[in-house]
N, C-alpha and C positions, 0 to 999 in steps of 0.2 A: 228308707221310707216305710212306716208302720199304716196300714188302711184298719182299721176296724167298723167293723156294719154287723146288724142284726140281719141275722136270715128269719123266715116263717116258717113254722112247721111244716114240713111237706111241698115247701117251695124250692123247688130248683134254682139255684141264683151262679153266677160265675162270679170265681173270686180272683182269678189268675188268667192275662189272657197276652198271649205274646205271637206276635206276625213277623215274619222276616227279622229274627234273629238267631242267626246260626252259629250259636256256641252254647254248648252246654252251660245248664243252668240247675241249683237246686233249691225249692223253693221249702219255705216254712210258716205253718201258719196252727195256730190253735185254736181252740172253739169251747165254750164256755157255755155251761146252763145254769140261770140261781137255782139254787137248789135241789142240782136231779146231775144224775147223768147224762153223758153227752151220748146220743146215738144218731144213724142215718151213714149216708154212704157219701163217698169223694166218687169223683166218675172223672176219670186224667181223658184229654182227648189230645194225640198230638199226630201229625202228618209224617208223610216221608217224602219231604219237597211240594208239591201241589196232590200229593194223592193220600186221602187219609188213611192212618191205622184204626186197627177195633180198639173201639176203648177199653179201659181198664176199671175196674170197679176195686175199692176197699171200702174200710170198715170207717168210719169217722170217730174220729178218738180226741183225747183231751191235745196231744202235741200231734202233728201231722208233719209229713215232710214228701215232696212228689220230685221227680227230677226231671228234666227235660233233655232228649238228645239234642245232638252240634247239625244232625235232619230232621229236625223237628218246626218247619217251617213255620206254620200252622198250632198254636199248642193253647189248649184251653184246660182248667182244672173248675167242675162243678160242684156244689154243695146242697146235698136234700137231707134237712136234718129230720130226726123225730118229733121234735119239740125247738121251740121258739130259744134260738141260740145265737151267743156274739163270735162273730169270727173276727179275729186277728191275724193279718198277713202280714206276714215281717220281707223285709227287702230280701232281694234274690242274690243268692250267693255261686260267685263263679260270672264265666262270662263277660270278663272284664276284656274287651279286645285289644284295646290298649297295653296290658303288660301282656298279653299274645305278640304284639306287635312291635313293641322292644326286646321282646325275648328273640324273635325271629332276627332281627337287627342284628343284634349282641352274637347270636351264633355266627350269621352270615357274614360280618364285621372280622369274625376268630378267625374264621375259614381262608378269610380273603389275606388276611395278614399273614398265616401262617405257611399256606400256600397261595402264592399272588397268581403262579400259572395256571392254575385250574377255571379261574375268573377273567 
């Protein structure tokens, strides 16, 4: 799933915002100006279960890429541009709990076959 919105210059907007999911994730998104350079800052905010960490600040750039830890309970990614720009968030990559959850299967499956007394 692709979002794209204009931000305002010097307006702080949240473009990434994730609660109660605990598997790492990395996200991508780009930002566009007509005719100018893209400037302003990404400001990542994520937790460590219910208790937040210091946020992170970088530079805001044409391609961006922020990643989220597997205790990152809590995880917000913000946008204060220089000037009047389109962001574009592309779908989150990783985190998929499901082939987590047949992988663990598939090991635990081996284990139990190859040694049945230990289960």
């Amino acid at each position: 799933m692709t979002i794209k919105r204009t931000v305002k210059a010097g307006e702080t907007t949240r473009i990434i915002r994730r609660v109660a999911h605990n598997m790492p994730q990395t996200f991508t998104f780009s930002a566009a100006v007509p005719g100018g350079d893209v400037q302003g800052v990404v400001k990542v905010q994520g937790s460590l279960g219910p208790f937040p960490k210091a946020a992170s600040n970088q530079p805001l750039q044409s391609h961006n890429e922020v990643s989220k830890g597997a205790w990152d309970t809590f995880y917000s990614v913000y946008v204060t541009p220089g000037q009047d720009t389109e962001i574009i968030v592309n779908a989150a990559k990783g985190g998929n709990l499901f082939l987590w959850i047949i992988a663990a299967l598939l090991f635990f499956g081996t284990i139990a076959a190859v040694f049945p007394f230990i289960l």
